[in-house]
C-alpha positions in Angstrom: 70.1 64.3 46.3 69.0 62.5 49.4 66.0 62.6 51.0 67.8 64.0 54.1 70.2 66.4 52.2 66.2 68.0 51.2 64.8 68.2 54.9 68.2 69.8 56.3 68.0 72.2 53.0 64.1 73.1 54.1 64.8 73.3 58.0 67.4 75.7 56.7 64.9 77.3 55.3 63.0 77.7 58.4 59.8 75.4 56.5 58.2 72.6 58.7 58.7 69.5 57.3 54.9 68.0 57.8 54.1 64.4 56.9 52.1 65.9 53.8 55.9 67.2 52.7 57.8 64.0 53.5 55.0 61.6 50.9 55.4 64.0 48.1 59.3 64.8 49.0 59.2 60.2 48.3 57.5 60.6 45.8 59.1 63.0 43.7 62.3 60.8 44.8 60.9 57.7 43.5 60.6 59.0 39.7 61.1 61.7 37.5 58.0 63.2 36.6 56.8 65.4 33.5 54.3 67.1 35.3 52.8 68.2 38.6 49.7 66.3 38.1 51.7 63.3 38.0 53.1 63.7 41.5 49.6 64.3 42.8 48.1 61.2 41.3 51.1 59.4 42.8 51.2 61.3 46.0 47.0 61.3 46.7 47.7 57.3 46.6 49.4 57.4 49.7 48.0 60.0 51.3 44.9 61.5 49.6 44.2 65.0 51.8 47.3 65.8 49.5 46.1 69.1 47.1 47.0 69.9 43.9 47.6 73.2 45.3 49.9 71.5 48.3 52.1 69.9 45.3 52.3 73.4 43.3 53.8 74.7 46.7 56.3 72.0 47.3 57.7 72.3 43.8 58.0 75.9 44.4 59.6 75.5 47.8 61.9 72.7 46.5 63.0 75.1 43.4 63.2 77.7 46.1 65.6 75.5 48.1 67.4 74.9 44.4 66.6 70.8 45.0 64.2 70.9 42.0 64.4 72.4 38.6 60.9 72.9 37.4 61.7 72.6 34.0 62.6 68.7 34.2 60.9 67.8 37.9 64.1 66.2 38.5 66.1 66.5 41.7 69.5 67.9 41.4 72.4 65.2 41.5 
């Protein structure tokens, strides 16, 4: 899925997309990952008032939004 298939699904949504949602929305684009502490690690790098708690959110919000299946961290085709 693109990048702007995911904001239109969480505008939808009525979310906001912040800057802090667009760097981990790239980063979870750029690889798969096997866990959430990977996106942080990867995320902090570009932007580090990034949480761990703000990257459990977004995965929930994305699974939410049915973009992201937890079980993989891999964005539906």
């Amino acid at each position: 899925m693109a990048k702007s298939e995911i904001i239109d699904r969480l505008k939808d949504k009525g979310l906001r997309i912040t800057n802090q949602r667009r760097v981990l929305i790239d980063t979870i684009l750029e690889n798969e990952y096997s866990s959430s502490k990977e996106i942080y690690y990867n995320a902090i790098k570009k932007d580090p008032k990034i949480g761990m708690a703000t990257v459990y959110r977004m995965i929930k919000v994305l699974e939410d939004a049915e973009v992201l299946e937890r079980r993989r961290l891999a964005v539906r085709a």
